[in-house]
N, C-alpha and C positions, 0 to 999 in steps of 0.2 A: 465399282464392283471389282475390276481388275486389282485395282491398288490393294482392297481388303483382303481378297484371295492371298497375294503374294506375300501381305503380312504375316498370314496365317499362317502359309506355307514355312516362308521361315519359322516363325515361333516351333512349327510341328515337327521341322530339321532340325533345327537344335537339341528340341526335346529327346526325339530320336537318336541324336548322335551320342549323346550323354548316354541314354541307356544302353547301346549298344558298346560301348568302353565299359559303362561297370560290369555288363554281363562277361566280358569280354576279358577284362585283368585277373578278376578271382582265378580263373582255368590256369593264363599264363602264369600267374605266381608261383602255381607248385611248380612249376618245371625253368623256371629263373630267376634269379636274383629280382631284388624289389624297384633298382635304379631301371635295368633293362624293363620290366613289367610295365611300370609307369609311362617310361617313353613311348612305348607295343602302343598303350591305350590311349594316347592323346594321337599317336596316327592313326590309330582305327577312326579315335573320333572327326579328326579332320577330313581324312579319308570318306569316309559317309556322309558328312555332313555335303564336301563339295558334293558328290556324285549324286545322292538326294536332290538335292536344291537344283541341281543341275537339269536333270529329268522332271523335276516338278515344274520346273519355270517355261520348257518345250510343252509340256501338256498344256497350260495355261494360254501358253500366248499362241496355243492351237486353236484351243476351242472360244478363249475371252479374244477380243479383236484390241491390240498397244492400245492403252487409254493414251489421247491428245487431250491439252487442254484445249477447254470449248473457247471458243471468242463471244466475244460481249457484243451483239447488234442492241443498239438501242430503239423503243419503243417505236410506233409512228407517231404515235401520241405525243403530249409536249411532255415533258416530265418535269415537275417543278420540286424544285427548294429551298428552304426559305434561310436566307443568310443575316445575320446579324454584323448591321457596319455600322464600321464606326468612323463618324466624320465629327468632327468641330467638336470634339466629346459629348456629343450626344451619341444613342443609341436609337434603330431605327429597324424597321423590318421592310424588306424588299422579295420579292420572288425573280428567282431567273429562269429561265425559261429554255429549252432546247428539246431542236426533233433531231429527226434523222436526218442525215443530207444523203451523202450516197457514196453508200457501204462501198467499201474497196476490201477486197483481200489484202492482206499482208505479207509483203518480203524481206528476209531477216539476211544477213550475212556480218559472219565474224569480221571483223575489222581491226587491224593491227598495222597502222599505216609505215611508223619506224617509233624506232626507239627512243624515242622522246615520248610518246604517247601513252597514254594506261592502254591498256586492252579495253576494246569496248564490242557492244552489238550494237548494229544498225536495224531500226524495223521503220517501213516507208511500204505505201499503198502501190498495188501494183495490181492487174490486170491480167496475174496471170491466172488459171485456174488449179485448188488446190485438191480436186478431187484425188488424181493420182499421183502427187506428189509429197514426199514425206519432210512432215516439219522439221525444223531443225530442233535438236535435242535439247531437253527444259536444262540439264546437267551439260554447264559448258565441256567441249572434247565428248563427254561420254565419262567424264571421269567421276568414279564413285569416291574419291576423294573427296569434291565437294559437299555430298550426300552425309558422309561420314564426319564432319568436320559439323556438320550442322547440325547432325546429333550429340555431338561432344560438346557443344556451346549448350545445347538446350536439355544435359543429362538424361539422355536417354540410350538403348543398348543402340548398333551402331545400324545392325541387323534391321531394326524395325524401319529405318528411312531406303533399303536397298531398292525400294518401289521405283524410289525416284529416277534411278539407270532408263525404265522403259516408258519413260513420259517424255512425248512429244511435246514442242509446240503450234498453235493451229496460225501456218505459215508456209509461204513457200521461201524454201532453204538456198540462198543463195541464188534469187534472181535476178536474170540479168535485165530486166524490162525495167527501163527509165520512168523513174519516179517524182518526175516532175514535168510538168506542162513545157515546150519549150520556150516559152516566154510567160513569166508571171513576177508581177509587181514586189511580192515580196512570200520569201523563203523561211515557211516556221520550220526554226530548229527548237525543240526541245532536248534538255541533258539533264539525266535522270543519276541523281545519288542516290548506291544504295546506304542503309544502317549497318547498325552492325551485325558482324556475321552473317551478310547478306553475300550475294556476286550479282553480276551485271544480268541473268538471267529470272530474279526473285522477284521481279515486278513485270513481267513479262506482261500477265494477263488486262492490268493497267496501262502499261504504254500500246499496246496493238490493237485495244479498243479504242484511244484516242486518236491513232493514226486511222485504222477502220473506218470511222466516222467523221473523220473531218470532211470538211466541206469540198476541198479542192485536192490536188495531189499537188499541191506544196509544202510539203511537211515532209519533216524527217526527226526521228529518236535516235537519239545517242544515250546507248546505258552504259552508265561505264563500271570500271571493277577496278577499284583504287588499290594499290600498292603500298600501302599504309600499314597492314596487317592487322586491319578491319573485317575486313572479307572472310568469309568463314574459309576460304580457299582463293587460291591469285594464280590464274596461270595467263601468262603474256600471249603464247600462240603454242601450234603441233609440237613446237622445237625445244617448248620449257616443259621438262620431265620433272624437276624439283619443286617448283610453285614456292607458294608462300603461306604458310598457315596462320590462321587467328592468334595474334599475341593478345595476352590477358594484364590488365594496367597493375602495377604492384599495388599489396595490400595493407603498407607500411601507414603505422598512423603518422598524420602530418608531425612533424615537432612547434613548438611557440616561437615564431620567428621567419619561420620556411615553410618555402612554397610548397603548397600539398603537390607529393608527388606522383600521383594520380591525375592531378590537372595539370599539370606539367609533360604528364605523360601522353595527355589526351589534346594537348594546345600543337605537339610534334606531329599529331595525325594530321589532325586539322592542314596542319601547314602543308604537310604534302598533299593532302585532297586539294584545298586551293590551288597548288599549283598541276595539279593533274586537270582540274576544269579550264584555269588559264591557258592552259596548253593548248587543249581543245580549242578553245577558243580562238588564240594565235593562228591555229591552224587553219580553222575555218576563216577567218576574217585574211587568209594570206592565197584562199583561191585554192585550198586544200578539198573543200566541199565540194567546188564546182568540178574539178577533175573525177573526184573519187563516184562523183554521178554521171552525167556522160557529156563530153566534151560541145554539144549541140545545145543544153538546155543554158540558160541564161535568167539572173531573176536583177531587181534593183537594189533590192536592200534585204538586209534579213534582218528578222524578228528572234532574238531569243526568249526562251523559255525554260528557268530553271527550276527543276522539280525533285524533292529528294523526300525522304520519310525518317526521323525518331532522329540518326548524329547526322545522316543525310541531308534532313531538313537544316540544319544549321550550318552544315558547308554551302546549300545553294543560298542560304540567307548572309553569309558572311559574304560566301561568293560575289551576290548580286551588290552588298553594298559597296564594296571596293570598287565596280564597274560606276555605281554613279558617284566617287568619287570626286572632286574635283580634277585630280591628275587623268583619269580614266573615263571621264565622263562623253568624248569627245570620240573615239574607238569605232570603227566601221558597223559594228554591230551595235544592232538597237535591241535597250530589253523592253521587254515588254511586258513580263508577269515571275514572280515568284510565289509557289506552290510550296508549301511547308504539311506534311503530315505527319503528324502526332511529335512536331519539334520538342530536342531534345537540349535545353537551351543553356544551363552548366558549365559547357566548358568554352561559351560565346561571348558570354551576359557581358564581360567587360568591353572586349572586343565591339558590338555590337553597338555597344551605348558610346564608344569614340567615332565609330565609321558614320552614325545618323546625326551627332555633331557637327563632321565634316562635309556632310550632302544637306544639310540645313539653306546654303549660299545657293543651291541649284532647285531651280521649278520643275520640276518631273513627276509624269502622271504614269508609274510603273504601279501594277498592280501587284498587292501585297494578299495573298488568301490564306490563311491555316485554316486547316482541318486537324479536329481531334476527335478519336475514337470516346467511348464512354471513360475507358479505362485512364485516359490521360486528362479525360474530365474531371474525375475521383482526385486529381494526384493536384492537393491543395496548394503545396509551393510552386506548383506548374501556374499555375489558375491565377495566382495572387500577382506574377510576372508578366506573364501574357498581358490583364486584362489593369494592372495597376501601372505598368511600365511599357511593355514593348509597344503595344497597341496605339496607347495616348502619345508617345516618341515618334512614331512613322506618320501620324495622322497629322503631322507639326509640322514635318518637311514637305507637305504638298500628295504625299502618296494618297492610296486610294486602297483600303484596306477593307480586308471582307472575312471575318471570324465566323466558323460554325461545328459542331458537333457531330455526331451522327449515334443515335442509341443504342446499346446493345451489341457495340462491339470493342473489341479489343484491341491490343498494339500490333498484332500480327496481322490485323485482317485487312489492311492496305494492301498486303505481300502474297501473293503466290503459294504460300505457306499456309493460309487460312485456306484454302482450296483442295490443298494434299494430305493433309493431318487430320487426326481424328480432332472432336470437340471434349474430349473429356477433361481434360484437362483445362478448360477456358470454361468453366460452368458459374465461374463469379461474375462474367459482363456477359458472355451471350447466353440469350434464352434460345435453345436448341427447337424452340418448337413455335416461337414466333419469329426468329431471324434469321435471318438467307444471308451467306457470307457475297451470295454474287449481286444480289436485290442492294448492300450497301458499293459493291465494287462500280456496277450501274452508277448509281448515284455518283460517286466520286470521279465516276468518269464522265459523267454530264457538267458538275462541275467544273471539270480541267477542260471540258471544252466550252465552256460559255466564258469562261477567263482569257482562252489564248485566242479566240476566234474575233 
């Protein structure tokens, strides 16, 4: 209700500000030149416009209470799903199954260890209570740049996403209470890619149900916000005032002989995403993890888990197979599952079929899951890849792979974005009147917890 309010409010300041300039230039005109007159009316408009919005938005957030996103508690019931695996190339039906275990609140804090690192947020179960404390903001910093950047990816006025400045997340904001047992067998890390024109805050409502409901407080989330020029917006920490904005891949058709320069363009990202998870990774396996939590808690081994969505998905799938590598395979950390939603497989395909090649020589039981929305069901050369190639390729080298669907929804509604935006726009995959964008987010988050658990 809040979000709809503010939208409107805009739409009804702008409207306002325009009438008030043209009411406003005819007067000044007779009495100045037409250069001067012009200028007069774009300050009036500006002028009103802020000062409107200004007082409209204290009225609101008077009487509406900051919309927070909600958190995901799962059922007590079991919730079931039914996955389609694929083993020895056959095709088979199985249900997984998952309850609740016990709910933990969520603690978020910015993370910017040094510069070597992306920027990322951390979110881990904690204990503290979130009644009177305020979540950390859904728009890393507070900056509406990000907001803005993410209407300019998805053509729309810039105005209309401004909502997003007064959305919390349901968290406590940089707690200090130790989020891990201080002795436990082994430490789930998951590291979460976003797609594109995302940033490390765009799957929020996905990573903190998972952490919420795991089973034990040995988990931790890393989202990170790649430097690639992916991210609808890239700011390192308080001290980066310039950021990095979305670059767009050139539109030049390929010529006969050369490499399309669009996948050329898109293999340069890639490469810095891999080495932004590497990093990570380095980091964590060199006793970086164990300080940045508190210097008393102790685990034996850790479990990774990498999870990413649409160009996402294909960095934590490149990602993971370079780990089981033969050169790589041997590395402190253990994986344990890779999570792919709605994989965007294009600018991998070649990559992807040399790295399961070379993990052929290794026995490894890593769990392999995509999830596709309807929408990337529909998309034929997706489908024909998946289910003709990648699939029958992993099932070869020993993995343990688990394909499913889910109806009726779209590319966005993995994302946080399916939660803050209207539906109008999305009327060709969701039925607005039989699908709950949070009823599939549940789902997919029972899923990512029967995978890593």
């Amino acid at each position: 209700m809040h979000i709809r309010v503010h939208t409107i409010i805009d739409g009804l300041v702008v409207a306002t500000s325009v009438t008030l300039a043209c009411v406003a230039t005819p007067t000044i005109i007779a009495n100045t030149d037409f250069v001067g007159s012009s200028v007069v009316g774009v300050a009036i408009a500006l002028s009103s416009a802020a000062t409107l919005r200004l007082i409209a938005r204290r009225i609101v957030n008077r009487v509406l209470p900051v919309p927070r996103m909600r958190g995901f508690e799962l059922q007590e019931r079991k919730l079931k799903h039914t996955f389609e695996c694929f083993s020895n190339r056959t095709t088979r039906k199985e249900e997984t199954q998952t309850t609740r275990r016990h709910p933990w609140n969520v603690g978020a804090t910015f993370a910017r260890i040094d510069n070597s690192l992306p920027a990322l947020t951390v979110f881990y179960p904690c204990k503290a209570a979130t009644a009177d404390v305020c979540g950390a903001p859904w728009l890393p910093f507070t900056d509406v740049r990000y907001a803005h950047e993410i209407a300019r990816y998805g053509g729309f006025p810039a105005w209309l996403a401004n909502h997003q400045l007064d959305v919390t997340m349901p968290n406590v904001f940089k707690c200090s209470v130790p989020f891990v047992s201080p002795k436990c067998e082994t430490m789930h890390v998951v590291i979460f890619s976003h797609g594109l024109a995302g940033h490390r805050h765009m799957y929020s409502s996905l990573l903190q149900s998972v952490v919420s409901n795991f089973g034990d407080a040995n988990v931790a989330a890393f989202a990170l916000e790649h430097r690639d020029g992916t991210a609808c917006f890239a700011r390192c920490d308080e001290q980066d005032k310039t950021g990095i904005v979305y670059k767009r891949p050139p539109r030049d058709e390929p010529e006969k002989g050369v490499e399309d320069p669009c996948l050329v363009f898109r293999r340069n990202q890639m490469e810095t995403r891999l080495r932004d998870i590497d990093q990570v990774i380095q980091w964590i396996e060199t006793g970086g993890l164990l300080q940045f939590m508190d210097s008393k808690c102790a685990y034996d081994q850790i479990k990774l888990h990498l999870i990413g969505h649409s160009f996402g998905a294909a960095t934590v799938l490149e990602a993971g197979l370079r780990l089981l590598s033969p050169k790589t395979f041997h590395r402190q950390c253990f994986l344990g599952s890779i999570i792919c939603f709605d994989l965007w497989a294009w600018p991998v395909k070649e990559e992807v079929a040399k790295l399961i090649d070379n993990c052929r020589a290794i026995n490894n039981e890593v769990r392999f899951v995509f999830c596709d929305s309807e929408q990337w069901m529909r998309w034929k050369e997706h489908q024909q890849y998946m289910i003709g190639d990648l699939l029958p390729a992993l099932v070869k080298i020993g993995s343990k792979v688990q394909y499913f669907h889910t109806p009726g929804t779209d590319h966005i509604s993995a994302s946080d974005m399916a939660l803050l935006t209207p539906r109008f726009g999305r009327k060709k995959y969701v039925d607005q009147n039989s699908f709950d964008d949070r009823a599939a987010m549940r789902e997919w988050c029972t899923v990512v917890l029967a995978t890593i658990t």
